[in-house]
C-alpha positions in Angstrom: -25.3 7.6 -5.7 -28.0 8.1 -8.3 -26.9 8.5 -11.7 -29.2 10.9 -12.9 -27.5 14.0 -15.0 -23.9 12.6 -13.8 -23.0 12.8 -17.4 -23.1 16.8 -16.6 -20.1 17.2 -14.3 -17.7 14.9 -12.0 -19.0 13.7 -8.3 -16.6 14.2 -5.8 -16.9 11.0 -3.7 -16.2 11.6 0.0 -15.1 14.9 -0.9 -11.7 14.1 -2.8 -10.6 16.5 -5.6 -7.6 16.4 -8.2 -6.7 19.9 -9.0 -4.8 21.5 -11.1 -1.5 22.4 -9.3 -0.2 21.5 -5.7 -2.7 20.9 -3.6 -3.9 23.5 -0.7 -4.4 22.7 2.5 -8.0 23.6 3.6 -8.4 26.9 5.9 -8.5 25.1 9.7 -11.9 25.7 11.5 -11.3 27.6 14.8 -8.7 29.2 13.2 -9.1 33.0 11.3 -10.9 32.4 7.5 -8.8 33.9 4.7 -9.0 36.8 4.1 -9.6 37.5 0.1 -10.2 41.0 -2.1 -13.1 40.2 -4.8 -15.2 41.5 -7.7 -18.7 40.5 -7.2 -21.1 40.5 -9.9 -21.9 44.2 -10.1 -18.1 45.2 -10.3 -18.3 46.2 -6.4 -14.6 45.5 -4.7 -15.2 43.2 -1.9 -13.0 42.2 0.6 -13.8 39.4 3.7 -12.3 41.9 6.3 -15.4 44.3 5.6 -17.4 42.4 7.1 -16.2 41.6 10.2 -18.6 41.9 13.1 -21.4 39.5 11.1 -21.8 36.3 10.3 -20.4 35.1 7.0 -22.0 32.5 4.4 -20.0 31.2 1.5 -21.3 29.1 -1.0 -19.3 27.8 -3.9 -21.7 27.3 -7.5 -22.2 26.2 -10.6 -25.5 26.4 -12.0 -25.0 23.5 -14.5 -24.1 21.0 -11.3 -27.0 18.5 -10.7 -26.2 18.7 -6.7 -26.6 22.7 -7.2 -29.7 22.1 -9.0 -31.4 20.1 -6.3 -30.6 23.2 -3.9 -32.1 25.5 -5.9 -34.7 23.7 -8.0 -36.2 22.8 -4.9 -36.0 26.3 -3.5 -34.1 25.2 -0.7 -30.9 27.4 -1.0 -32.9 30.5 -1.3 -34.8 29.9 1.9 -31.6 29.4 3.4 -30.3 32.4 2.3 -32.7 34.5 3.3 -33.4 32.7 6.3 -29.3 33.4 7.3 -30.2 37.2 5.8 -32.9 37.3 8.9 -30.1 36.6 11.4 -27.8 39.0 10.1 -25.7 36.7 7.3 -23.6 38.2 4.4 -24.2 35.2 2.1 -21.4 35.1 -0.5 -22.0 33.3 -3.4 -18.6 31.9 -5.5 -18.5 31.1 -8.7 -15.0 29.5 -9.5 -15.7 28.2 -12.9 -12.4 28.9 -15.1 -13.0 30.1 -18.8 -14.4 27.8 -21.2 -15.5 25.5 -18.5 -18.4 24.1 -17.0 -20.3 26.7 -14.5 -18.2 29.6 -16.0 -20.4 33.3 -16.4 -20.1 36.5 -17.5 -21.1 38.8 -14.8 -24.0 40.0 -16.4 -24.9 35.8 -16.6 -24.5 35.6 -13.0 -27.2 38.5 -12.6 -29.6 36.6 -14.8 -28.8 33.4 -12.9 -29.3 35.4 -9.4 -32.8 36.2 -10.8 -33.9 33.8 -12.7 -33.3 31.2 -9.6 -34.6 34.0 -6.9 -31.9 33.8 -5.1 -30.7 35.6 -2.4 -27.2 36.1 -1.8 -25.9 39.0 -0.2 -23.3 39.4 -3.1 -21.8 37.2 -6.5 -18.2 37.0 -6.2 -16.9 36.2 -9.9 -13.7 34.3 -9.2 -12.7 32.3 -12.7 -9.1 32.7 -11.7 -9.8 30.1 -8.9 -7.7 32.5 -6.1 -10.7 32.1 -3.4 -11.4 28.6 -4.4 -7.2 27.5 -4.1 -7.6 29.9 -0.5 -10.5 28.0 0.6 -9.5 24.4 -0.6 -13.3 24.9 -2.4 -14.2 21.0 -4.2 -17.3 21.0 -4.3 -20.5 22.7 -5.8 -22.5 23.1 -3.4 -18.9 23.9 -0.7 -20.3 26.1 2.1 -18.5 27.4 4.6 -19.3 29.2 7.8 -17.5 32.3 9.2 -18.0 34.1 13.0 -18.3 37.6 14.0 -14.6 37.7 14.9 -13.6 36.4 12.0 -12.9 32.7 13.0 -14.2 29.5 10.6 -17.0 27.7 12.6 -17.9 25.5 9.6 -16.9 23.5 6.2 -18.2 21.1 4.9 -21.7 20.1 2.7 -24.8 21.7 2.7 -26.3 18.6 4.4 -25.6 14.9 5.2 -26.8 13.2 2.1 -24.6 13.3 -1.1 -27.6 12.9 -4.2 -29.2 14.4 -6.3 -32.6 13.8 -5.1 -34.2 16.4 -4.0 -36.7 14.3 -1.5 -33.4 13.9 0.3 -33.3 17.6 1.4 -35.7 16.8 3.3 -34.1 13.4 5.1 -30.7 14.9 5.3 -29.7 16.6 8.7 -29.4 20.3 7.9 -25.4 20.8 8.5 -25.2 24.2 6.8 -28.5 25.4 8.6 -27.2 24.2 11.8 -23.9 25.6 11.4 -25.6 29.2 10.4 -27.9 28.9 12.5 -25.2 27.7 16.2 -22.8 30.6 15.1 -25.9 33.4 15.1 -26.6 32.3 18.1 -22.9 32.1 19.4 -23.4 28.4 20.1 -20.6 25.7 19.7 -21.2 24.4 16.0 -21.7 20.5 16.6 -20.6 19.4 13.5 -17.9 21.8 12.7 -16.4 20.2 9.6 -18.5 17.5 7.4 -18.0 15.8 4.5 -18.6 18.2 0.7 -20.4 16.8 -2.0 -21.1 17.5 -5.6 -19.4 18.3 -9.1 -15.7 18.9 -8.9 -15.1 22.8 -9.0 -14.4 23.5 -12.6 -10.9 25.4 -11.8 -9.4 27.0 -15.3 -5.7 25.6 -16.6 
């Protein structure tokens, strides 16, 4: 692990998180995802069941996280959205960041962000309660997480194999996210159906 801009937030080694609270188990892949009701970014009601009969994307955020950084800096995460956008995607875009702490936005702040980084997720979903994050297990920024047409987890895990911050590594990494998106358009078997998250500890409010 480099030790670049560590100072910012907390790695999460090997995917191991204290939160506050009992601990939840993880959503099993093969098994239905979650289903959550959410407020995205424009104040648009959005619930996981309306989009059954696509593919969902989420990806948990936090725009001060060095790992998030590398993602978009490099422009990498945008091309992946809209390259999962071209197969049909709904990208969902979390941010879990509680009040007061690190990665935490107004709504309007999350718009800015959305711009300024030219990303392109199909919706922001503001969750600084933490309810889709505790659903979801979410530890990481970058967390991603892969859902079928039927509505059945195919994938969760990291965006890719290689837990830096360098963004050179993007490019050496193997591609789990892209080849989970990419195997469940497709209606392939995902081939590695649950990897290891890294990042910054999701910044969950008391």
């Amino acid at each position: 692990m480099r030790n670049q801009l560590l100072s910012l937030c907390t790695v999460v080694a090997f995917g191991v998180a204290l939160q506050s609270g009992a601990a939840l188990a993880a959503p099993a892949v093969g098994q239905p995802a979650p289903d959550f009701t959410a407020v995205d970014s424009n104040g648009k009601t959005i619930h996981l069941s309306d989009f059954k009969g696509k593919e969902v994307v989420l990806e948990w955020t936090n725009d001060q996280c060095p790992y998030v950084r590398k993602w978009y800096g490099t422009g990498a995460m945008q091309k992946l959205q809209k390259d999962a956008a071209g197969e049909g995607a709904v990208w969902l875009t979390v941010i879990s960041s509680g009040p007061g702490k690190e990665g935490y936005v107004t709504p309007e702040q999350a718009n800015d962000d959305t711009k300024m980084r030219e990303a392109a997720p199909s919706y922001v979903l503001m969750d600084s309660a933490g309810t889709i994050g505790h659903l979801y297990n979410a530890m990481t920024t970058p967390d991603m997480y892969v859902v079928d047409k039927d509505g059945i987890l195919r994938y969760s895990g990291g965006a890719d194999s290689l837990g830096t911050t360098d963004p050179a590594d993007i490019q050496k990494a193997e591609p789990y996210a892209r080849e989970a998106i990419d195997a469940v358009a497709k209606g392939q078997k995902v081939s590695n159906p649950v990897t290891r998250p890294y990042g910054c500890n999701v910044k969950y409010g008391s």
